[in-house]
C-alpha beads as a LAMMPS data file, in Angstrom:
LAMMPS data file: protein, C-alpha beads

123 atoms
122 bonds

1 atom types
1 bond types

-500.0 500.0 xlo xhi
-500.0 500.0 ylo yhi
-500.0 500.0 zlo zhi

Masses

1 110.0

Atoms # bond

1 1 1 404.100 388.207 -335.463
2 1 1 401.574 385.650 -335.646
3 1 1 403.685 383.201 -337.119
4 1 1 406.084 383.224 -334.033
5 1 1 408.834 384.408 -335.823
6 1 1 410.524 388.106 -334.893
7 1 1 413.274 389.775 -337.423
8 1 1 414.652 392.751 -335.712
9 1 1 418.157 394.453 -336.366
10 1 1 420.290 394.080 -332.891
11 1 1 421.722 397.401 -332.892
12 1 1 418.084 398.975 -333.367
13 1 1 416.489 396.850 -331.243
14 1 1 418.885 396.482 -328.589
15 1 1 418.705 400.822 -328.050
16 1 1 414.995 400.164 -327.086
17 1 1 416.284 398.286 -324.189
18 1 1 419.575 398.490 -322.465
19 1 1 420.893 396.285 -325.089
20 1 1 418.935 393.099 -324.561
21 1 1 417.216 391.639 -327.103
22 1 1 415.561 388.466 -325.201
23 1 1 414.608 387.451 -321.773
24 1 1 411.815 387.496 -319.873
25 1 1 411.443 390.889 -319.744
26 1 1 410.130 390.789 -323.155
27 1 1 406.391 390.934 -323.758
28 1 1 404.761 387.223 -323.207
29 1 1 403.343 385.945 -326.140
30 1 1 406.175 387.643 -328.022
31 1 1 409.434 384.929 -329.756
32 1 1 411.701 387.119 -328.088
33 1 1 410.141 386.361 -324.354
34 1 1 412.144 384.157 -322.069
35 1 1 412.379 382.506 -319.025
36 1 1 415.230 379.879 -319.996
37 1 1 418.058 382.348 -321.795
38 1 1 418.647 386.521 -321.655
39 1 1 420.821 387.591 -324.980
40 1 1 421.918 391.245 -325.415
41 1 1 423.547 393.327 -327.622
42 1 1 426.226 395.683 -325.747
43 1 1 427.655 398.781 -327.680
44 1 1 430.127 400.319 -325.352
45 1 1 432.386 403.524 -325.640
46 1 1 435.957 403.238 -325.069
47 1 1 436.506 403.794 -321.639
48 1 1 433.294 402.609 -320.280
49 1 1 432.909 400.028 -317.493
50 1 1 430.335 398.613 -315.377
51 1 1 428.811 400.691 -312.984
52 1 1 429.515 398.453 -309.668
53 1 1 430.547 394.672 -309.601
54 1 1 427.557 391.890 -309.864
55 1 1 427.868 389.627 -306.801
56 1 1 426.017 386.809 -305.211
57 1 1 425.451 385.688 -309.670
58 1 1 422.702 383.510 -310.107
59 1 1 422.891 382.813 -313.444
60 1 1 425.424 381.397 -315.970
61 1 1 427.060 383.416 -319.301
62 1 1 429.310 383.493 -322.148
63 1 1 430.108 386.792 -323.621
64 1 1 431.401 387.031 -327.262
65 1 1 433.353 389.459 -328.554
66 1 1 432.227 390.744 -331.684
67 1 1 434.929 393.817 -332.140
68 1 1 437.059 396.025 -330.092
69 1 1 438.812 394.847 -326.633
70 1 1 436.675 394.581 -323.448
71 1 1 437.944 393.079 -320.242
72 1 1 436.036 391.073 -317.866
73 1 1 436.927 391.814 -314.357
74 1 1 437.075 387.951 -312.146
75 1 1 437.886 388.369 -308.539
76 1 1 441.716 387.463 -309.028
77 1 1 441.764 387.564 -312.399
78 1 1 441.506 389.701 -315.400
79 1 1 440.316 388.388 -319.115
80 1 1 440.979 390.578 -322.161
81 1 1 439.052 389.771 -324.957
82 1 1 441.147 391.657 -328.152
83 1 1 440.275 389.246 -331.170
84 1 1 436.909 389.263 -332.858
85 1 1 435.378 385.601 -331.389
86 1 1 436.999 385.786 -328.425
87 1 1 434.952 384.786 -325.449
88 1 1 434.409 383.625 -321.669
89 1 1 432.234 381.975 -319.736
90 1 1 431.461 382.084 -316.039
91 1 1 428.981 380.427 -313.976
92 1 1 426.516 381.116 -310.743
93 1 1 428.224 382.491 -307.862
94 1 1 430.990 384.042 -310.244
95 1 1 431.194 388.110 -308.903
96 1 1 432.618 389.760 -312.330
97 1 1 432.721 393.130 -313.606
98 1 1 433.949 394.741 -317.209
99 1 1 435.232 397.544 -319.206
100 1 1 435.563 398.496 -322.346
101 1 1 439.342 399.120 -323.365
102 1 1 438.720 400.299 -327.158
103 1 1 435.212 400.947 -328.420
104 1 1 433.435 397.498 -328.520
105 1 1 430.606 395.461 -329.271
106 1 1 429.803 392.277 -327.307
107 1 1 427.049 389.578 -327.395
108 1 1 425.784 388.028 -323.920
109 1 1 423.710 385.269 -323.112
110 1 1 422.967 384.330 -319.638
111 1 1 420.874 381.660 -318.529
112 1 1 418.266 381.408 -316.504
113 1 1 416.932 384.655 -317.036
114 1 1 416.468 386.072 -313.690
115 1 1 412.993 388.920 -312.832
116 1 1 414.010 391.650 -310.929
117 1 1 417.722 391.175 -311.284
118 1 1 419.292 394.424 -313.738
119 1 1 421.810 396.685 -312.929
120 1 1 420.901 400.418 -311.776
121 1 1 420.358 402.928 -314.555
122 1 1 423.107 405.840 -314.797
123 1 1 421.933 408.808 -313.578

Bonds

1 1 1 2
2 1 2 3
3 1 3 4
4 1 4 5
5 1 5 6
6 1 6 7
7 1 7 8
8 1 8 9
9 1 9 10
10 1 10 11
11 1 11 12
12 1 12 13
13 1 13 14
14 1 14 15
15 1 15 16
16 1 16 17
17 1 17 18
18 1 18 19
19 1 19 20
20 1 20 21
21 1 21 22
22 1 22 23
23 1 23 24
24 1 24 25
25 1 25 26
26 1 26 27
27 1 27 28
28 1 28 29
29 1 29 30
30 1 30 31
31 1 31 32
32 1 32 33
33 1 33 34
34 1 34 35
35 1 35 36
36 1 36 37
37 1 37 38
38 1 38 39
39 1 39 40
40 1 40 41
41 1 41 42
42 1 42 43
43 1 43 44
44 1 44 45
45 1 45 46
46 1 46 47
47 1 47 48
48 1 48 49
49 1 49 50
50 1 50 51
51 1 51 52
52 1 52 53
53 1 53 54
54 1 54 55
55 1 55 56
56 1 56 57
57 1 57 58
58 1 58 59
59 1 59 60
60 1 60 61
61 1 61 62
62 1 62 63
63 1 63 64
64 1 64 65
65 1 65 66
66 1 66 67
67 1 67 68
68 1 68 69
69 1 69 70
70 1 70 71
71 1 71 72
72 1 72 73
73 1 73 74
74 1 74 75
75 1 75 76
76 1 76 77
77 1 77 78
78 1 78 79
79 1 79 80
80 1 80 81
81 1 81 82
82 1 82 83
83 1 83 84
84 1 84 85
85 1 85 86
86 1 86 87
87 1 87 88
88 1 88 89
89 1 89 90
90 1 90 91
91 1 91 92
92 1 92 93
93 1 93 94
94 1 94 95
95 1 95 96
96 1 96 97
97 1 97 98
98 1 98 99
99 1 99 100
100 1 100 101
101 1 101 102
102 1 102 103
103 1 103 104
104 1 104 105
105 1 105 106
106 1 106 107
107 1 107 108
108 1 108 109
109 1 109 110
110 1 110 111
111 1 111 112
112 1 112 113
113 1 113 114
114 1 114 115
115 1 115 116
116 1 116 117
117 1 117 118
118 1 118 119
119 1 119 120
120 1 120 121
121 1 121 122
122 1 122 123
């Protein structure tokens, strides 16, 4: 990696991780270490949803469907994403939570990307 450049294969790379592939998490020095963006790579089982709802949201997203049907959980509102492309955004302050209605595979970015702030492993 001296050239600055990473190649990686999401799906691989994203099982090292809880599905995130950049942020500032990632070792300094390395491309994929950020403070400005997080991006992840979420393979989820039909049936599974978040653990408990983010609130108080700091940061900003977009989340892309890439196959399957998720839904994103809005306080008031439901979004089901069912066609490959399919996406939302939300911004800070925005409490949201998701599951995933078919076996899916989604790609998030959220900006700024935020120490300290993850969701609690499963037990």
């Amino acid at each position: 990696m001296e050239d600055g450049v990473y190649v990686g294969n999401a799906g691989k790379d994203a099982a090292v991780d809880r599905g995130w592939l950049v942020g500032h998490f990632k070792e300094r020095g390395s491309p994929r270490h950020s403070d400005a963006v997080e991006v992840k790579w979420g393979v989820h089982p039909r049936g599974e949803r978040r653990a408990q709802w983010v609130t108080g949201e700091v940061r900003s997203a977009v989340l892309v469907l890439i196959s399957g049907r998720f839904r994103m959980e809005f306080p008031g509102r439901s979004v089901l994403l069912e066609e490959q492309g399919d996406y939302v955004v939300w911004g800070q302050g925005v409490d949201h939570s998701w599951v995933a209605e078919d076996e899916s595979v989604v790609l998030t970015l959220r900006w700024p990307s935020v120490p300290g702030y993850a969701e609690p492993a499963p037990a």
